[in-house]
ZAMARGU-4260 file (C-alpha; in steps of 0.2 Angstrom, whole numbers, plus 5000, padded with zeros to 4 digits):
<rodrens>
0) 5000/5000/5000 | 5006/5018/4998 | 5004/5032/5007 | 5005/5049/5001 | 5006/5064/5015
5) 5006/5080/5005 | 5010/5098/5010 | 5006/5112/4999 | 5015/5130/5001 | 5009/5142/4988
10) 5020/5157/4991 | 5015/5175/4982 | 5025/5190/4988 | 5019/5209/4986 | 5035/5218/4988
15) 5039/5227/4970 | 5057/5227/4965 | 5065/5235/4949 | 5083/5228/4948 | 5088/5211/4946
20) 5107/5208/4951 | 5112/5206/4966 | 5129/5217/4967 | 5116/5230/4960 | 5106/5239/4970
25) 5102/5226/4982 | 5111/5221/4998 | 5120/5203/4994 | 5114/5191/5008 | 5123/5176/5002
30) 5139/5173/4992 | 5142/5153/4988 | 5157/5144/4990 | 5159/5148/4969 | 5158/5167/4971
35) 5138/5169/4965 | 5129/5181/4975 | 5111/5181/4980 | 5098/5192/4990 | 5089/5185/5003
40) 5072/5182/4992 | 5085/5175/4981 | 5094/5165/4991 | 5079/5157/5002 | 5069/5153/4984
45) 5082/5143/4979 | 5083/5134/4998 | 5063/5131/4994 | 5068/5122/4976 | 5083/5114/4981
50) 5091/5114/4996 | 5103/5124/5007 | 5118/5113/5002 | 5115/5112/4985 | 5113/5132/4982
55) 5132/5132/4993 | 5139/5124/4978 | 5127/5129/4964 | 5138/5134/4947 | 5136/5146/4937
60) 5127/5136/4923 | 5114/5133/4936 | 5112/5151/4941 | 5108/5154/4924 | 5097/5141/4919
65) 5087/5146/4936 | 5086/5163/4929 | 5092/5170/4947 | 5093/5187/4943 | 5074/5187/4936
70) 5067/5181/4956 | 5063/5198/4963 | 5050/5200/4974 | 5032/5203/4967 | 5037/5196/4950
75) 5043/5179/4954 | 5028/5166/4961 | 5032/5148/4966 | 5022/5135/4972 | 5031/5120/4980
80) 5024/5103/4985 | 5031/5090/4996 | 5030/5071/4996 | 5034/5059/5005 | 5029/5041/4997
85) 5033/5021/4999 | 5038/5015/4984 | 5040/4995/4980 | 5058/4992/4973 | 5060/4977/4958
90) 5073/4965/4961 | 5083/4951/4952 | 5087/4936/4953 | 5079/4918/4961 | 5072/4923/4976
95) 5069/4943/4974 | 5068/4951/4991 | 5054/4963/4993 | 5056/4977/5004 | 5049/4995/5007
100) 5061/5012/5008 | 5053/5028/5010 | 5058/5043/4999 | 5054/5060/4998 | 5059/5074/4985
105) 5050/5092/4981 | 5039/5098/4967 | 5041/5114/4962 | 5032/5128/4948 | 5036/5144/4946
110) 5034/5159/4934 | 5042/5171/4928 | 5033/5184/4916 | 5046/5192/4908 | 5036/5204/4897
115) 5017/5205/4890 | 5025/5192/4877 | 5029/5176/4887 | 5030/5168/4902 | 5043/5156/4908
120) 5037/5140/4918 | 5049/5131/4928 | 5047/5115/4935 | 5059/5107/4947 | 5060/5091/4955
125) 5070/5088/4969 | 5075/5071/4977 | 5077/5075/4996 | 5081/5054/4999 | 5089/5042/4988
130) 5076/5033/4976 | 5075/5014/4979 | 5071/5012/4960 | 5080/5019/4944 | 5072/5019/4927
135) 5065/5031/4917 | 5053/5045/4924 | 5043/5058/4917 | 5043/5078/4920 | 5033/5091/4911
140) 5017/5104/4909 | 5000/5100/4904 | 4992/5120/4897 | 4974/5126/4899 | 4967/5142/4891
145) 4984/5146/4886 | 5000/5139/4873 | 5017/5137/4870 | 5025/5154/4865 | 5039/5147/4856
150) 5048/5130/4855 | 5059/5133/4871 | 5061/5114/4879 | 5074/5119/4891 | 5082/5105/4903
155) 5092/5102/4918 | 5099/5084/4926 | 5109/5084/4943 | 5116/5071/4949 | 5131/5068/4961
160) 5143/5081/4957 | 5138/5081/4938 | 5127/5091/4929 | 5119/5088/4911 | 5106/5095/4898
165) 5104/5077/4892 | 5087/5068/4892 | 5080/5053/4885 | 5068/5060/4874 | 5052/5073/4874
170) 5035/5073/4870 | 5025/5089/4864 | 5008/5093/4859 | 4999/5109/4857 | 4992/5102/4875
175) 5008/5099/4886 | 5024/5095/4886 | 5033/5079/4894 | 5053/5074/4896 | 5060/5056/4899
180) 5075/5055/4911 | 5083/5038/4913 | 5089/5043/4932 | 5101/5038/4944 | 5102/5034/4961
185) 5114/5050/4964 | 5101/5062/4957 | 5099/5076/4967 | 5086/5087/4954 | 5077/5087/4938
190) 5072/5102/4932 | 5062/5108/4914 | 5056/5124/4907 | 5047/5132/4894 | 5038/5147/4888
195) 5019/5150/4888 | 5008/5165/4883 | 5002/5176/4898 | 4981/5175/4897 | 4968/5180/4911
200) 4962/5163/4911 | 4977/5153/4909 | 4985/5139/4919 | 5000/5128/4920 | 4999/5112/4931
205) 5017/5104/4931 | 5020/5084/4936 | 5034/5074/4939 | 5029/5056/4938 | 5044/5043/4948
210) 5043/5023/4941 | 5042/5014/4957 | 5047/4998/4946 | 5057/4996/4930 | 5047/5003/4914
215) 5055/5004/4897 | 5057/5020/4888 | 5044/5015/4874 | 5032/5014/4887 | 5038/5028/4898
220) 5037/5042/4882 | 5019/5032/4878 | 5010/5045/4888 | 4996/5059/4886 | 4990/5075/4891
225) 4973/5075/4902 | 4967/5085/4919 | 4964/5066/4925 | 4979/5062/4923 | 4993/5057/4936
230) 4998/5077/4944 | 4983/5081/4933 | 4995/5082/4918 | 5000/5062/4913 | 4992/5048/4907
235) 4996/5029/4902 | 4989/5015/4896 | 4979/5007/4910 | 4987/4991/4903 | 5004/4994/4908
240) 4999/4995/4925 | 5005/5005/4939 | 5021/5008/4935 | 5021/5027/4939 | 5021/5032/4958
245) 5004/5045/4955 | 5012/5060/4962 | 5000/5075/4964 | 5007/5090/4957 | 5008/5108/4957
250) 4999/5124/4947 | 5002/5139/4945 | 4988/5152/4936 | 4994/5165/4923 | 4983/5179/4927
</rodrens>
């Protein structure tokens, strides 16, 4: 059996700021141990994505796929959910041992208007434990009431002390968007974005989807867009079984 305990923290602050560096005309709160330096709203962002450890060592690459200098107070929403979930690992061999590890890792939307053009959607997975289970798993964006902007598909892997754009493959549709990553048990994040047009009535839900046993990629990318879907953004052929851990997700509106 499994047993999801979710916490939602939707986060939108009010304070209106005009710069967006942080050796600008903002205090630096936080220099990391590669020389980057971040405000405070910066810096405890980031903590809420990742984690305090992994923004001590975040490279440059990574402050500029996360677009730091664009989080500025009253123009920067977030919303992060939590999980903690059993998952039932797949073992080898004659007599495969079945066993039980709890995991927990952090889903996170955010958005980023830019101008009245285009709005950035962010989503970022976060493995807070190890996962018991490595194969292929699923991140993206199901869009209602708005569409893609352009053809951004932008990609971010981290694990151990490596970091890569490589994926597996992507899926695309006037609907959503979806990316396969073969992972590994040193991942720390996964992290995808792309552009949306800003409309009153527009929403992004955003879904990472963990296989709890091993899955091929044929079946993994075999996947479509629907609001009843896993996070309200996935499904799969009921056929294959459940394969995927169900993980709720996390919207954010564009308005």
């Amino acid at each position: 059996m499994k047993k999801n305990v979710l916490k939602v923290m939707i986060i939108m602050l009010v304070f209106f700021s005009t710069s967006v560096k942080a050796d600008s005309n903002y205090e630096v709160f936080y220099t990391n141990n590669n020389g980057l330096e971040f405000t405070e709203f910066q810096y405890s962002t980031l903590v809420d994505i990742l984690d305090a450890e992994k923004v001590t060592n975040l490279t440059e690459e990574e402050y500029n796929y996360f677009e730091v200098e664009n989080m500025i107070e009253g123009q920067y929403e977030y919303t992060t959910q939590e999980f903690y979930v059993h998952e039932t690992p797949m073992t080898s061999g004659v007599m495969p041992l079945a066993y039980y590890e709890t995991t927990s890792k952090r889903l996170t939307l955010s958005k980023t208007c830019s101008s009245s053009s285009y709005c950035t959607m962010s989503s970022t997975l976060t493995w807070k434990k190890t996962p018991a289970v490595t194969s292929y798993d699923v991140i993206g964006v199901r869009l209602v009431n708005t569409s893609f902007y352009d053809s951004t598909n932008d990609f971010l892997y981290s694990y151990g002390s490596t970091t890569t754009t490589n994926y597996t493959g992507t899926k695309r549709t006037s609907e959503g968007v979806g990316v396969v990553v073969k992972i590994s048990s040193n991942i720390n994040y996964v992290s995808h974005k792309c552009r949306v047009k800003p409309t009153s009535n527009g929403v992004v839900y955003a879904s990472y989807q963990h296989a709890v046993k091993d899955i091929t990629f044929a079946k993994a990318i075999d996947f479509t867009f629907s609001g009843t879907g896993y996070g309200s953004v996935f499904v799969w052929p009921s056929s294959y079984g459940t394969i995927y851990d169900k993980m709720g997700g996390a919207s954010v509106n564009l308005a």
